[in-house]
N, C-alpha and C positions, 0 to 999 in steps of 0.2 A: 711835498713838504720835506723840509730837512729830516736825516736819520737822526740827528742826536736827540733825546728825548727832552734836555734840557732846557726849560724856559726860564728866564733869569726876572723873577719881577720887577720890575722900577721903581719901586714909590718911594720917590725925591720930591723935597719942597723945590728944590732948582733944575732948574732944565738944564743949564752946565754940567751939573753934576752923574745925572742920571745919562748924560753923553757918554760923559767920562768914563763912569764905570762898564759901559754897555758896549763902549771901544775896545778898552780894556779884554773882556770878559769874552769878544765876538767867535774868538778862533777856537775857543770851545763849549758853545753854548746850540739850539737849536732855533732859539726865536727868544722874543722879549716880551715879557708883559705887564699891560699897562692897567694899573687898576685905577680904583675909585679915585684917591689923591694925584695921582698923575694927572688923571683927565679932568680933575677939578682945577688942578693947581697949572695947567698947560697948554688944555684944549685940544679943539683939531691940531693945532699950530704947532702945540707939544708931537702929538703922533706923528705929523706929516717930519717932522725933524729925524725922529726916530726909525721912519721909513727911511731917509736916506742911505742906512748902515744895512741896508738889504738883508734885514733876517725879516722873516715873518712876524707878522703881531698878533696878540691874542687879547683883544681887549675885555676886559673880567670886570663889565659892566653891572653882571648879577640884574637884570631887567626884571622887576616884578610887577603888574600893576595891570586893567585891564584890557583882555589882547585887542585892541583898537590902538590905544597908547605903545604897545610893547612893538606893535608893527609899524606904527608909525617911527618912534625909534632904531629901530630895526632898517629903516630903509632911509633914516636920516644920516645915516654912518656906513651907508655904500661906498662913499667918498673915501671913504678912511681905509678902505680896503684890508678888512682884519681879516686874517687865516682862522680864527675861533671867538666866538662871542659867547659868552655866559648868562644863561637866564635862569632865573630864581623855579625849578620846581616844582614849588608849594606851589604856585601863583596859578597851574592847573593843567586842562590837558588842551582847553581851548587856546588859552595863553601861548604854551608853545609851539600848536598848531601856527598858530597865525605867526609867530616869532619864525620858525623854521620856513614858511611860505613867504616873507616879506626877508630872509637873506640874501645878500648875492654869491651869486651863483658857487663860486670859489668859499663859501665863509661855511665851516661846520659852527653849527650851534650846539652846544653840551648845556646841560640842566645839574645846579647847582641842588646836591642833595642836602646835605647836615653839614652845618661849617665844620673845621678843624678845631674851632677853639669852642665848641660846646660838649659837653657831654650829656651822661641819660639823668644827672641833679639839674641838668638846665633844659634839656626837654621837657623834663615834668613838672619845671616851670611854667612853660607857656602852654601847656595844657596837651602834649605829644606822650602818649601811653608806651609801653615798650623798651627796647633797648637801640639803641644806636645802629643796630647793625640792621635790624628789621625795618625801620622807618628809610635807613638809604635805600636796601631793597625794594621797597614801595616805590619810592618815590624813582629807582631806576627802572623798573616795570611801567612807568605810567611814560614817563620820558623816549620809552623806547616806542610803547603806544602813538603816543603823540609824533611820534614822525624825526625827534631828534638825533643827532647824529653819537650823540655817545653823554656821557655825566663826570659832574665832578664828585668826587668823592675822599675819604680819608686811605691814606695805606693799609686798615685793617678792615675796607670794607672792599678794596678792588679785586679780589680774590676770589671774593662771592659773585661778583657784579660781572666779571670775566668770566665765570662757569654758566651764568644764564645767557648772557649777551657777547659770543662769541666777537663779533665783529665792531661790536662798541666803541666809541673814541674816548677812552679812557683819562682823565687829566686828575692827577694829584699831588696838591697842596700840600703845606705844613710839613715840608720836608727838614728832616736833618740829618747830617750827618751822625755816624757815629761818637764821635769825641765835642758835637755842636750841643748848646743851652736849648734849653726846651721853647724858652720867650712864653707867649701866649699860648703856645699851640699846647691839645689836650689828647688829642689823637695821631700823635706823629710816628714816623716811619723812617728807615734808612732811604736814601733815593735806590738803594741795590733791592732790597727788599721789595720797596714798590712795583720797578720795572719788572722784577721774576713773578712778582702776582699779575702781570697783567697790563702794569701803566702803558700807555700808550707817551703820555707827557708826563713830567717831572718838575712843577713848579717850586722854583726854589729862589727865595728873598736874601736875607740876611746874612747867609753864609756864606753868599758869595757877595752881596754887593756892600754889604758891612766887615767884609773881610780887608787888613790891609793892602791885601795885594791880589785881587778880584781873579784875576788871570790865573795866577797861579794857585784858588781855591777851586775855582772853575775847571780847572787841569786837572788837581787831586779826585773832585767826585766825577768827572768823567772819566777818569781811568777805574772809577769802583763799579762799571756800568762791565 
């Protein structure tokens, strides 16, 4: 897998677009990733395009649901050939049993703990006791249980998550820069910060593919690495 930690996420309504910037942005980035609007708005069709620019994919599917279904999908997107796929978790330990048994061979699976953009007002919403840092914990003990290759997590929880699970495949989201708007996210991190906790990846949107000149923001935080 590429050294640079950076994954540049895609999510464009146009497939030109999400080229362009992902050209743009290629000579310093590590892989690209395709979430939920991507692969809604593009398909296999979108991915396989994106494969041509030879970085890694990492499709951030977030697969929940049960593990009959999740391995069935899980073995529907062998094709697509992803470097990492994303499953939800909460969904259990059978779930990503069978999620991590039905990969190929080459694709780590990571377990998506507590999104970026909820906090512990919105855990205790949905009926999650605690604070934010102990429920990722959880849910990174169960994930490592369960056979998968590492978690996703926020930058104020990979620190913790790195001192039980040395070997972890570490991925985190809701990155920003220093001097970047916070947008949605509720638990963000510098990408420097992340990577010295721990990160193994560095998912980062906005700041670089909403930037006007993607390459040359792409350049800035890879030199803060």
């Amino acid at each position: 897998m590429n050294t640079n930690p950076i994954y540049l996420a895609l999510d464009f309504p146009r497939l030109e677009t999400a080229l362009d910037v992902a050209k743009k942005a290629s000579a310093h980035i590590g892989g690209l990733k395709l979430g939920l609007e991507f692969i809604y708005a593009h398909g296999h069709h979108g991915v396989h395009e994106v494969h041509k620019l030879g970085l890694p994919i990492f499709l951030d599917l977030k697969l929940h649901d049960i593990p009959n279904t999740v391995a069935g999908a899980m073995q529907a997107i062998h094709v697509l050939e992803p470097s990492i796929v994303t499953v939800h978790a909460s969904g259990g330990r059978a779930m990503m049993e069978d999620a991590k048994a039905a990969a190929g061979e080459h694709c780590r699976v990571v377990g998506v703990t507590l999104l970026t953009s909820l906090d512990e007002a919105d855990m205790a919403a949905t009926g999650i006791g605690g604070c934010a840092h102990d429920q990722v914990m959880r849910l990174a003990e169960l994930s490592q249980a369960a056979g998968l290759d590492g978690i996703v997590c926020s930058g104020h929880e990979v620190a913790g998550v790195h001192s039980q699970w040395k070997d972890g495949f570490l991925v985190v989201p809701g990155l920003r820069p220093a001097d970047a708007a916070l947008g949605d996210q509720k638990r963000a991190v510098t990408p420097r910060a992340a990577r010295d906790a721990g990160a193994s990846v560095l998912v980062i949107g906005r700041p670089i593919a909403r930037a006007e000149d993607p390459a040359a923001a792409a350049r800035a935080i890879e030199a803060t690495l």
